[in-house]
C-alpha positions in Angstrom: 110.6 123.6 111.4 111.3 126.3 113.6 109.7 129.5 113.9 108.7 132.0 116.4 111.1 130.5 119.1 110.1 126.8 119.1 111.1 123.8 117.0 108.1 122.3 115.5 108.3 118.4 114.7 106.2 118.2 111.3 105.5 115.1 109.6 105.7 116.0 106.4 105.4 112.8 104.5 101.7 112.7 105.8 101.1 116.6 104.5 99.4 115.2 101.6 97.9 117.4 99.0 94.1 118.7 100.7 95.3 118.7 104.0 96.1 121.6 106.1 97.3 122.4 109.9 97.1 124.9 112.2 100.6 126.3 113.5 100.2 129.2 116.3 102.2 132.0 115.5 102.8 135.6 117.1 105.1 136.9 114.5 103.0 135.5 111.1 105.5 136.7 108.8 108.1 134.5 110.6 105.8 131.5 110.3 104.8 132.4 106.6 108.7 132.7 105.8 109.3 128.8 107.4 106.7 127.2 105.5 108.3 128.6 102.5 111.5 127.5 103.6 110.3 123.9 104.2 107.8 124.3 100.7 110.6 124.7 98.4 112.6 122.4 100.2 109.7 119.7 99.8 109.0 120.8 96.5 105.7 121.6 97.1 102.7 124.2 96.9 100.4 125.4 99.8 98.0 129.0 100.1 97.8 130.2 104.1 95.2 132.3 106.2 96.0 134.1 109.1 93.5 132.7 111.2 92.5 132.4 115.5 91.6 129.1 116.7 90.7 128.3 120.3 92.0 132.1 120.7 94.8 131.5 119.6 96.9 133.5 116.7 98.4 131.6 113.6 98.1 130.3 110.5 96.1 127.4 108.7 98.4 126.1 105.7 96.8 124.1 103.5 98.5 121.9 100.8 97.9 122.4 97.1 
């Protein structure tokens, strides 16, 4: 998945409903707009929160 300038490598077999990540993001709306991308294309659901972890800026996806 890539977003904000670099190529993430997601497993997304092992995104299994309940779960969530963290992906660090500067421009969110970017970010927001690939996991949409890769949700439709997955055929699944997930709610997000623009969060900071460990200082740093991004989203936590969760699966539905």
């Amino acid at each position: 998945m890539l977003t904000n300038g670099v190529d993430y490598q997601i497993r997304w077999a092992e995104f299994q409903p309940g779960s969530s990540m963290f992906i660090p993001a500067i421009d969110i709306d970017s970010a927001v707009a690939a996991i949409k991308k890769e949700s439709e294309r997955l055929e699944f659901e997930f709610v997000y929160k623009v969060v900071v972890e460990d200082d740093i800026q991004g989203i936590r996806v969760w699966r539905l």
